[in-house]
Each structure stands twice: as C-alpha cells, then as structure tokens.
VOBA-1610 file (N, C-alpha, C; in pm, whole numbers, padded with zeros to 5 digits, always signed):
BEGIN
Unk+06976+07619+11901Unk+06965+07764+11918Unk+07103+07829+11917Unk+07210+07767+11979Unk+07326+07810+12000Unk+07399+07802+11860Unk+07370+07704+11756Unk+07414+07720+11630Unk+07363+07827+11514Unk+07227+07863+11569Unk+07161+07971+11522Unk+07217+08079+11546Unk+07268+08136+11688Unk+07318+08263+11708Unk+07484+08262+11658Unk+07558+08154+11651Unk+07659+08143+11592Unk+07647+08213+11467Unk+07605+08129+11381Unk+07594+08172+11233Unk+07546+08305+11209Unk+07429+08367+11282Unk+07404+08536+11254Unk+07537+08571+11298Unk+07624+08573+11444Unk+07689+08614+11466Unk+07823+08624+11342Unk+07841+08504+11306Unk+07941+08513+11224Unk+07942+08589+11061Unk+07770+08566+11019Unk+07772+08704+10893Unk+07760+08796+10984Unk+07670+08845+11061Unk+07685+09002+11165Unk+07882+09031+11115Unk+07964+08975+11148Unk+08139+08982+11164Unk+08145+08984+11002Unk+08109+08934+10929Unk+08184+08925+10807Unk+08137+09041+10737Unk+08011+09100+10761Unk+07892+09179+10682Unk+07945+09308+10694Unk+07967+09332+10857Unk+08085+09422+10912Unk+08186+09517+10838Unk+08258+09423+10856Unk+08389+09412+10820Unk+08377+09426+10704Unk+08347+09397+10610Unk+08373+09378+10436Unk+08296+09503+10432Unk+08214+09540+10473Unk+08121+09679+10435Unk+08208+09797+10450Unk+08299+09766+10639Unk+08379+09902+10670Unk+08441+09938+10564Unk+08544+09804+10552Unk+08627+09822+10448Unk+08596+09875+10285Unk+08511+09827+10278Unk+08490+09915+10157Unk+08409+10053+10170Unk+08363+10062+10252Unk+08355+10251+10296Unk+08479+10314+10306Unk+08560+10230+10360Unk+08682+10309+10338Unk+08773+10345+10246Unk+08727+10229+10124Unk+08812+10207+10005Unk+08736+10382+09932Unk+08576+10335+09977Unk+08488+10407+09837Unk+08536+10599+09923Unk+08579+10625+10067Unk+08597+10733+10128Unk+08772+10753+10038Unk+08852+10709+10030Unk+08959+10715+10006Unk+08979+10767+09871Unk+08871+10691+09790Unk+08885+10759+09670Unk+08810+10886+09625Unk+08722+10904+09718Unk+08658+11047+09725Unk+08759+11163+09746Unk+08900+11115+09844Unk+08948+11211+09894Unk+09059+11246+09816Unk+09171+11351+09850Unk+09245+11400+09774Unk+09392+11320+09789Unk+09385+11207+09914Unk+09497+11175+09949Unk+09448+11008+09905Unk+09486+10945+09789Unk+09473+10834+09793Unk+09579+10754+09770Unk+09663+10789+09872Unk+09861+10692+09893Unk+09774+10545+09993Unk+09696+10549+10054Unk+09639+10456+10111Unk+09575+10314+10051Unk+09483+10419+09913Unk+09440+10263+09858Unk+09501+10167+09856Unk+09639+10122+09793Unk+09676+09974+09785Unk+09661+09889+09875Unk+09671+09975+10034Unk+09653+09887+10144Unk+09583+09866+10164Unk+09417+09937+10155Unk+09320+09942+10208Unk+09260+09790+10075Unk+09294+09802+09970Unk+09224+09726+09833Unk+09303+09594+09932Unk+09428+09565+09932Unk+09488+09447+10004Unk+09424+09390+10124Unk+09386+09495+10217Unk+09318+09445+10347Unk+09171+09407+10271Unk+09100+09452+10179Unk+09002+09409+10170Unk+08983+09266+10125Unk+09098+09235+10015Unk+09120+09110+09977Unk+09148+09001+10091Unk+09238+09103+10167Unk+09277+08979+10299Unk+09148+08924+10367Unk+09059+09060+10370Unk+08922+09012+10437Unk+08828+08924+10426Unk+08852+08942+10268Unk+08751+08815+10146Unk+08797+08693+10213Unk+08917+08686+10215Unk+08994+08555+10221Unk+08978+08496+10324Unk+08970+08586+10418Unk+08954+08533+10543Unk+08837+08484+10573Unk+08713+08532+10547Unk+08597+08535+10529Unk+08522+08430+10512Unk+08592+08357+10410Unk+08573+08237+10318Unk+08615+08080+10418Unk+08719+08164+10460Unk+08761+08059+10555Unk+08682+08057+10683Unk+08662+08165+10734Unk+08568+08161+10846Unk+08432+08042+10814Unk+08404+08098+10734Unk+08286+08054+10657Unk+08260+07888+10655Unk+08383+07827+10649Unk+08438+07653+10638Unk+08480+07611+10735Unk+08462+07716+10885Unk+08484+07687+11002Unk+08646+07663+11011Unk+08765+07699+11015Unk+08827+07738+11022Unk+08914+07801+11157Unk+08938+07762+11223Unk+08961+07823+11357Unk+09068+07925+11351Unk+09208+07926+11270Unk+09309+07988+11291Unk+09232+08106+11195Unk+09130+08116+11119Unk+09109+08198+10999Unk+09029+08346+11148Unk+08940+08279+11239Unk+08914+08367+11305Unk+09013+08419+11428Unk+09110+08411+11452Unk+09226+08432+11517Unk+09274+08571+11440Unk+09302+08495+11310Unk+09352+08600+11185Unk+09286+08717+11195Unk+09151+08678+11173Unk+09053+08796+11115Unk+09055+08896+11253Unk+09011+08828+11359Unk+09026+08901+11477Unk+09117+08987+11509Unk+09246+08919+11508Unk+09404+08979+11506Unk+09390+09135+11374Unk+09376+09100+11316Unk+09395+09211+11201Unk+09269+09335+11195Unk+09168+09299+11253Unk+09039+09379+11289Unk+09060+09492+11435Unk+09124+09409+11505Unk+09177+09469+11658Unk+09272+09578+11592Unk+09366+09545+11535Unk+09447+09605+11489Unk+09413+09724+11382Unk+09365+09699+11308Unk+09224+09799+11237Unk+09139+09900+11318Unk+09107+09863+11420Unk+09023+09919+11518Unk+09071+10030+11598Unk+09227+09972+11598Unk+09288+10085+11677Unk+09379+10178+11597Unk+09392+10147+11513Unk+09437+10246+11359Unk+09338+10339+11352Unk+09200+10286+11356Unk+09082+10414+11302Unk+09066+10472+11441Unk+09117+10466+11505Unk+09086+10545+11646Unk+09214+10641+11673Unk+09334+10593+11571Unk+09425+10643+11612Unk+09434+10766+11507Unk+09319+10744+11356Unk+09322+10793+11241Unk+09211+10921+11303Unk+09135+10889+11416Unk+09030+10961+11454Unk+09129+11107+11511Unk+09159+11042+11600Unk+09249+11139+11725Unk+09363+11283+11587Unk+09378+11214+11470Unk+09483+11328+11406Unk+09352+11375+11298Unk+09249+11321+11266Unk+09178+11381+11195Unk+09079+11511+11254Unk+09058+11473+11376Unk+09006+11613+11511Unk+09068+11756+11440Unk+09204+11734+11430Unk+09221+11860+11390Unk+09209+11935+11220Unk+09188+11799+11147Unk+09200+11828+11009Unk+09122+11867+10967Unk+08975+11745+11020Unk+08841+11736+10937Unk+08797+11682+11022Unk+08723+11749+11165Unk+08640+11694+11250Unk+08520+11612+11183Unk+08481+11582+11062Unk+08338+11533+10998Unk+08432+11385+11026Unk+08572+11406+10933Unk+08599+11238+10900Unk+08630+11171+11037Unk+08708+11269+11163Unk+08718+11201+11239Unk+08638+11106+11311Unk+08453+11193+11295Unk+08347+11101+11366Unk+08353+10943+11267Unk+08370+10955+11174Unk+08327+10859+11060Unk+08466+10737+11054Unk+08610+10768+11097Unk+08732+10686+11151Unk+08654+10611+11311Unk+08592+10705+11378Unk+08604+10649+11517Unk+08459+10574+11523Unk+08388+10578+11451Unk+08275+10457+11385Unk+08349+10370+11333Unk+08413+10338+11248Unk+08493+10271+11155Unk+08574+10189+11267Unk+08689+10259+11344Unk+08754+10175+11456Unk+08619+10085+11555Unk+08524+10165+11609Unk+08433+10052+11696Unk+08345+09966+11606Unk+08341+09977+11472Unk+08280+09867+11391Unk+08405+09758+11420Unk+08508+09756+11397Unk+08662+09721+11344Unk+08641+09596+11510Unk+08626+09719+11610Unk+08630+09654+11747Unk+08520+09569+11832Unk+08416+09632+11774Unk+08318+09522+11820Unk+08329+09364+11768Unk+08386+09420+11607Unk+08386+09252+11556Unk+08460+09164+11626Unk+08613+09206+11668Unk+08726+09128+11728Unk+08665+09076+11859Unk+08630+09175+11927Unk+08523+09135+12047Unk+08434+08977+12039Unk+08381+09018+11934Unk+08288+08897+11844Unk+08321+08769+11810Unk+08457+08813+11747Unk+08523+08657+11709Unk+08623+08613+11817Unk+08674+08653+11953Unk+08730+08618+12011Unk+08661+08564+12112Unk+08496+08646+12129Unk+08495+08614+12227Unk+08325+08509+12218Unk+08273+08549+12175Unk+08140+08435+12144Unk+08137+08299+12142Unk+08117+08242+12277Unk+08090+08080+12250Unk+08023+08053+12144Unk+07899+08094+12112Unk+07805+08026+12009Unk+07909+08046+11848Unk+07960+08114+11831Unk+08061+08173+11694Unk+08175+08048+11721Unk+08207+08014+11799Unk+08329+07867+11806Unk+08258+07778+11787Unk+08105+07720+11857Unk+08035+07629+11829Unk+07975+07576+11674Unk+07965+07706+11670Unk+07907+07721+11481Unk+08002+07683+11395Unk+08127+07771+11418Unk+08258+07715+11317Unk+08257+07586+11364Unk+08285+07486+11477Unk+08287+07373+11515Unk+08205+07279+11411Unk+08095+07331+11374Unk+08010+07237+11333Unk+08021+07217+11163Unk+08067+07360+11164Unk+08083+07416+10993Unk+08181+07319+10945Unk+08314+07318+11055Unk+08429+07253+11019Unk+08396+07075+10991Unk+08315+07003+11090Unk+08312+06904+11096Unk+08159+06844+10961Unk+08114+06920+10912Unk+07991+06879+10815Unk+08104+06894+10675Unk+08212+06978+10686Unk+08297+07039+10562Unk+08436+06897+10567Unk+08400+06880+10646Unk+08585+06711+10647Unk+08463+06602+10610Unk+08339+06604+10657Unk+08258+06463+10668Unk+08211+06411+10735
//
C-alpha cells in the first residue's frame, strides 16, 4: 500500500510541476514581456530531467527537484506580491503557481511513502 501511495505521490509531483511550468511558458508568451522565456524553457528542461531521474528512483534527483521547486514557489509568491499592483488577475494565477511550486517541495521532502517508492524504483533499476 505504501508503494502505491508513493508512486501516485510521485506523478501527483511530476504532473505538477511540468504542467505549472508550462502554464507559465504558454502565459509568458501570451504576454508582452517575454525577457523571461529562456529561463522559464531551461527550468522546464531542468524539470524533464529531473523527472526522469526521479522516476529511476534517484535520491539526490528529489533533493534537486525539491530544492529548485521551493525556490520556484517563493519566486511566484514574490512575482504575486509586485503583480497586485500591475495586474491583480495575474497575481491570483503567480500565487497558485507558487503553492502548486510549494506543495510539491512539501511532497518530495517530506513523504515517507515517496522515499519508499524511489527506494524500490532504485533497487528493481541496479537489479
């Protein structure tokens, strides 16, 4: 059972994440300011990557992903707080974006069953 909630848990994190990010890619290019894409196209790649690795159980890959999601999380919260005055619509849609960003890190740092799962992923993937 505990390998069961692992594994939802861990697409729940990846499904996330790869979706925000590309709402943000597909919002960015809607908008008039797109100096952002390269980073946002890069973080998405970083995400793939990471993803993949999660995926093969991987332990430092969810450290990574976590680390860079936290960090994400508090960018769109911080993107929220200056957008209030610009474009109260985008700010609701940044400060969704940051607690998607934050629940995940939550997720991969903190879920026994998500360590158990990679545990098992890792050890069926060596032999």
């Amino acid at each position: 059972m505990e390998l069961k909630n692992g594994a939802k848990l861990l697409y729940f994190v990846i499904s996330t994440i790869l979706s925000v990010t590309i709402l943000r890619l597909l919002l960015t290019l809607l908008s008039t300011d797109v100096s952002q894409m390269p980073a946002i196209v890069v973080r998405l790649l970083l995400y793939a990557g990471l993803s993949v690795a999660l995926h093969n159980g991987l332990q430092w890959a969810r450290y990574a992903m976590g680390i860079v999601a936290a960090i994400d999380a508090s960018a769109g919260l911080f993107i929220a707080v200056y957008q209030f005055s610009v474009n109260p619509s985008f700010a609701l849609v940044f400060v969704l974006f940051g607690i998607a960003y934050l629940v995940s890190a939550l997720i991969l740092f903190g879920a026994q069953s998500l360590r158990t799962f990679m545990a098992e992923q890792q050890k069926s993937r060596s032999g």
